[in-house]
C-alpha positions as CSV (number, residue, x, y, z in Angstrom):
1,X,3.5,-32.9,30.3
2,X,0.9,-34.2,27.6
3,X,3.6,-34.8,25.0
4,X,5.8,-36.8,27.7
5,X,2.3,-39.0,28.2
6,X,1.9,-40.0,24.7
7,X,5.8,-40.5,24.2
8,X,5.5,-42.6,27.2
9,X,2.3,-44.6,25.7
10,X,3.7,-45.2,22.2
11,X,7.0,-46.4,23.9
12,X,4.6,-49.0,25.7
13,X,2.5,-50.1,22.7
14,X,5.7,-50.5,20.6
15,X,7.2,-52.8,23.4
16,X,3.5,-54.7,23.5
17,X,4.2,-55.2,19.7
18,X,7.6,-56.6,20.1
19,X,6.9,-59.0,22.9
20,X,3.9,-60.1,21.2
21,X,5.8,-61.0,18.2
22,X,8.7,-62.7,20.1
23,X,5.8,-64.7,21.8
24,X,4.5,-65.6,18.8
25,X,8.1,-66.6,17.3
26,X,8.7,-68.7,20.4
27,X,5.6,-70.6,21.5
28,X,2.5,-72.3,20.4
29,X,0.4,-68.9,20.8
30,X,-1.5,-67.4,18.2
31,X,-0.9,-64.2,16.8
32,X,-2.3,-61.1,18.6
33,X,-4.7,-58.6,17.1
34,X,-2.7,-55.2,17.3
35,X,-4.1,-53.1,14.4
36,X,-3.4,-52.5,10.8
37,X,-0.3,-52.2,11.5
38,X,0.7,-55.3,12.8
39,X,-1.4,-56.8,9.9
40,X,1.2,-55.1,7.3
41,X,4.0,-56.8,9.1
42,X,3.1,-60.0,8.5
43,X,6.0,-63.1,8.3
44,X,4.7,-65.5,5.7
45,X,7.5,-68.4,6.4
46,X,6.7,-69.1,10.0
47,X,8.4,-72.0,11.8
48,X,7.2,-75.8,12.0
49,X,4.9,-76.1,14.5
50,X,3.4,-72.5,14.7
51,X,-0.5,-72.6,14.9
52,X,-2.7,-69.7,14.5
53,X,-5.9,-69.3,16.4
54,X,-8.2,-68.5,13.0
55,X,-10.4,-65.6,13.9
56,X,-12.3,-64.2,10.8
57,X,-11.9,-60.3,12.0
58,X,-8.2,-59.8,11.1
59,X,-5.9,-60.8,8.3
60,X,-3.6,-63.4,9.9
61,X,-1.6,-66.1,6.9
62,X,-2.8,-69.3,7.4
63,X,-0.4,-71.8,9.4
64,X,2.5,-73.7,7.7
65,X,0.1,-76.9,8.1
66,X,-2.6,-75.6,6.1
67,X,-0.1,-74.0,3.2
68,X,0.8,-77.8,3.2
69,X,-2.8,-79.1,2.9
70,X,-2.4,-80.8,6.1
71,X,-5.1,-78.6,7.7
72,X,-8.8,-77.0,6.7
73,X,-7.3,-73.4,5.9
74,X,-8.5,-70.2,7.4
75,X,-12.4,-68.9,7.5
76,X,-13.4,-66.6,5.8
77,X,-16.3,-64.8,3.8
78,X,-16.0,-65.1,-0.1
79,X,-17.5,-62.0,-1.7
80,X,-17.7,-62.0,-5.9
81,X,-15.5,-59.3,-7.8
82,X,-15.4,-58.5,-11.1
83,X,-12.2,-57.9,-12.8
84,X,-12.5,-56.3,-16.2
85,X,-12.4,-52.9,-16.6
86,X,-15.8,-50.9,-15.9
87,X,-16.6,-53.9,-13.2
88,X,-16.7,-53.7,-9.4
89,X,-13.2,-54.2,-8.7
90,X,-12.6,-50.5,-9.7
91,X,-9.0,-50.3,-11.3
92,X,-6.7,-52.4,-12.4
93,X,-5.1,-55.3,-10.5
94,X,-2.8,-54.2,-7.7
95,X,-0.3,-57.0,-8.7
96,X,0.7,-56.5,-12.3
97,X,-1.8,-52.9,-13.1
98,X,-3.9,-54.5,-15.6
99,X,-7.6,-56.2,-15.9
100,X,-8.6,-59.7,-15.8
101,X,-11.3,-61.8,-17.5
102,X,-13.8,-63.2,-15.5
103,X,-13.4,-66.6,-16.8
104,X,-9.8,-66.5,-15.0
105,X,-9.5,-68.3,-11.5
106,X,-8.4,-64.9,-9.5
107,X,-8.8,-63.2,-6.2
108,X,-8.4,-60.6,-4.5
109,X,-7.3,-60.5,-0.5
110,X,-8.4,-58.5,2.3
111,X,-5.2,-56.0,3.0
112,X,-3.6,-58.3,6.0
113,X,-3.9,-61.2,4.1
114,X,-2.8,-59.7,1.0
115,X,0.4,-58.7,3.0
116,X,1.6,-55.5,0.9
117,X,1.7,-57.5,-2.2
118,X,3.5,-60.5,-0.7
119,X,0.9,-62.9,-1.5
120,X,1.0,-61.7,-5.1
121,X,0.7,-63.8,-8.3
122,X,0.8,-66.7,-5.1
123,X,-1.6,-69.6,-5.8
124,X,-4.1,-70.0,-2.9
125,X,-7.0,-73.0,-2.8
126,X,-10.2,-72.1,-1.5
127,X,-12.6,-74.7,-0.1
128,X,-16.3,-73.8,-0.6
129,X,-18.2,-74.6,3.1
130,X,-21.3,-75.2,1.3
131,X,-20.7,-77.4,-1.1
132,X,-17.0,-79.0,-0.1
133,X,-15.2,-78.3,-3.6
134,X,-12.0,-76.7,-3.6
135,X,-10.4,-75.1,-6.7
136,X,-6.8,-72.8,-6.8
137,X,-6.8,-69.9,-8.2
138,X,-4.1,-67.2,-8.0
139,X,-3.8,-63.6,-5.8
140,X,-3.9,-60.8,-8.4
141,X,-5.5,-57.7,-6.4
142,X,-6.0,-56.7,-2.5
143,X,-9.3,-55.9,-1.5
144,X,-8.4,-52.7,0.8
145,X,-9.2,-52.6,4.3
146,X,-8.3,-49.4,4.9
147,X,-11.2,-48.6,1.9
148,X,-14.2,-50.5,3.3
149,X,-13.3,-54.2,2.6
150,X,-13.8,-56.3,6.0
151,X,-10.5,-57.9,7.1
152,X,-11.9,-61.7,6.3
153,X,-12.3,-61.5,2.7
154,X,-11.7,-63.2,-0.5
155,X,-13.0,-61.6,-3.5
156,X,-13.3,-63.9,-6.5
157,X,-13.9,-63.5,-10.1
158,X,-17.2,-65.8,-11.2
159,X,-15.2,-68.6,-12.7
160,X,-14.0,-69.7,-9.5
161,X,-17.7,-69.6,-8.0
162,X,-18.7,-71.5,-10.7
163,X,-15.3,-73.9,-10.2
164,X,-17.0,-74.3,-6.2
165,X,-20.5,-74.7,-7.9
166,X,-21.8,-72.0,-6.4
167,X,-24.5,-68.7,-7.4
168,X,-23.0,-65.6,-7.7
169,X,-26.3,-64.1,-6.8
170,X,-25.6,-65.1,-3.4
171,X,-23.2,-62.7,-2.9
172,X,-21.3,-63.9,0.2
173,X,-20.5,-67.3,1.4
174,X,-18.2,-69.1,4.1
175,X,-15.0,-70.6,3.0
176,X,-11.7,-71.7,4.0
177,X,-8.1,-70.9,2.1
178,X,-5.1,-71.9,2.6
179,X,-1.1,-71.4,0.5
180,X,-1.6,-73.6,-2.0
């Protein structure tokens, strides 16, 4: 009886998941929050005139209008990485398996945004909150979610705090990114 309850209850949750993303292909609604899962099946080309409602918590792509530059890009928290070996990134790039000089405009994305390695080698521009600079710089590593990185995170290599005109020493500030 047990195992016909949790059949029954994954059968439900999978049908949530498929009407949500037939919502989401055929109206104006933003995308729903359904877990880490639903974050690694994310659909990067979405159709003209999909918005997203931007919340910070999960990893959601920014909407076709923003990849375009026609909108301010998607919040989030910019944390600072290093990307040599021996740094705080840990190993090597998830993109290509090497290391990086800080001096290189790089990031790495939070898992949903980083999209299983869709998003790599993909130039993103990030616009600083604080000071209103925006600089591109490409996607090189994922900053794992499933490993203690929040789900609204772009970790950057110094040059492109420095590109912004910001402190390192800050450690986090509010930005916005977008497809570049």
């Amino acid at each position: 009886m047990a195992n016909a309850k949790v059949a029954v209850a994954i059968a439900i949750l999978a049908l949530f998941q498929v009407s949500c993303a037939a919502a989401r292909r055929n109206s104006k609604l933003g995308p729903v929050d359904v877990g880490a899962a639903a974050d690694d099946a994310l659909d990067l080309d979405l159709p003209a005139g999909m918005q997203h409602e931007k919340q910070p918590h999960h990893g959601t792509p920014p909407s076709l209008s923003a990849r375009r530059g026609g909108g301010g890009g998607t919040p989030a928290v910019m944390t600072v990485n290093g990307f040599r070996r021996g740094e705080s990134g840990g190993g090597p790039a998830a993109c290509d398996g090497r290391f990086h000089s800080d001096g290189d405009l790089i990031v790495a994305l939070s898992t949903g945004w980083f999209a299983g390695g869709r998003r790599c080698h993909r130039a993103i521009r990030i616009t600083s909150a604080r000071t209103g600079r925006s600089v591109v710089a490409r996607v090189v590593d994922e900053c794992d979610s499933r490993r203690g990185c929040r789900g609204n995170i772009v970790d950057s290599s110094p040059a492109v705090w420095r590109a912004l005109g910001l402190d390192t020493g800050v450690g986090e500030v509010p930005v916005t990114w977008s497809d570049a």
